[in-house]
N, C-alpha and C positions, 0 to 999 in steps of 0.2 A: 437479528443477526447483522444487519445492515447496519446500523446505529452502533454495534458496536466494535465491526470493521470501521467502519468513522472513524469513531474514538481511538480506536489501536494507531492507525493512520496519524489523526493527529499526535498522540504520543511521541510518535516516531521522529518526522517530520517536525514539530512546533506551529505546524499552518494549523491555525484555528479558523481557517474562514472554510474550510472546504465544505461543509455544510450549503453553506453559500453557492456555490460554484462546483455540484458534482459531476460537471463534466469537461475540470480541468485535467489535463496530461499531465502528472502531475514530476514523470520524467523530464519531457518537454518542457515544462516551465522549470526544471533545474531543483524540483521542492523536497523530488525526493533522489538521492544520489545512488550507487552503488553500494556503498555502505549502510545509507538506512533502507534499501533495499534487503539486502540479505537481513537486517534486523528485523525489518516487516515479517517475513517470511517467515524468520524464526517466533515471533510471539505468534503470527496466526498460527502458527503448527501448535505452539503449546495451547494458545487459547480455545482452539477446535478439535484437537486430537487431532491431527492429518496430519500425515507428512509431504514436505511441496520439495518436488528437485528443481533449485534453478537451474540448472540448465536444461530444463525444459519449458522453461516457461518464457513465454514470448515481453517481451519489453515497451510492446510500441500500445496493442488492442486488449492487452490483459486486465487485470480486474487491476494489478498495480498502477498501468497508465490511465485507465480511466473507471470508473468505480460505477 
């Protein structure tokens, strides 16, 4: 499952190094915005069957800012 939150990630994103580096912030470094935030959101929901409410999900120590 991990490997393939990666992949979705980079998708989203375009960072391919983050394999490299899984414990960049990837808010914080600017890699993933607002926009590919809620896009994230939406493929994990479909990729895993869940449904995520952003507004509940924390921005800074979530699985988004650091994986």
């Amino acid at each position: 499952m991990e490997n393939r939150i990666i992949e979705i990630i980079e998708e989203v994103t375009d960072y391919n190094e983050l394999r490299d580096n899984l414990d960049i912030d990837l808010l914080e470094s600017e890699i993933l915005d607002s926009f590919a935030f809620i896009q994230l959101l939406s493929k994990l929901e479909e990729e895993f069957s869940v449904e995520i409410q952003p507004t509940r999900t924390k921005t800074s120590d979530d699985f988004c800012g650091r994986i």
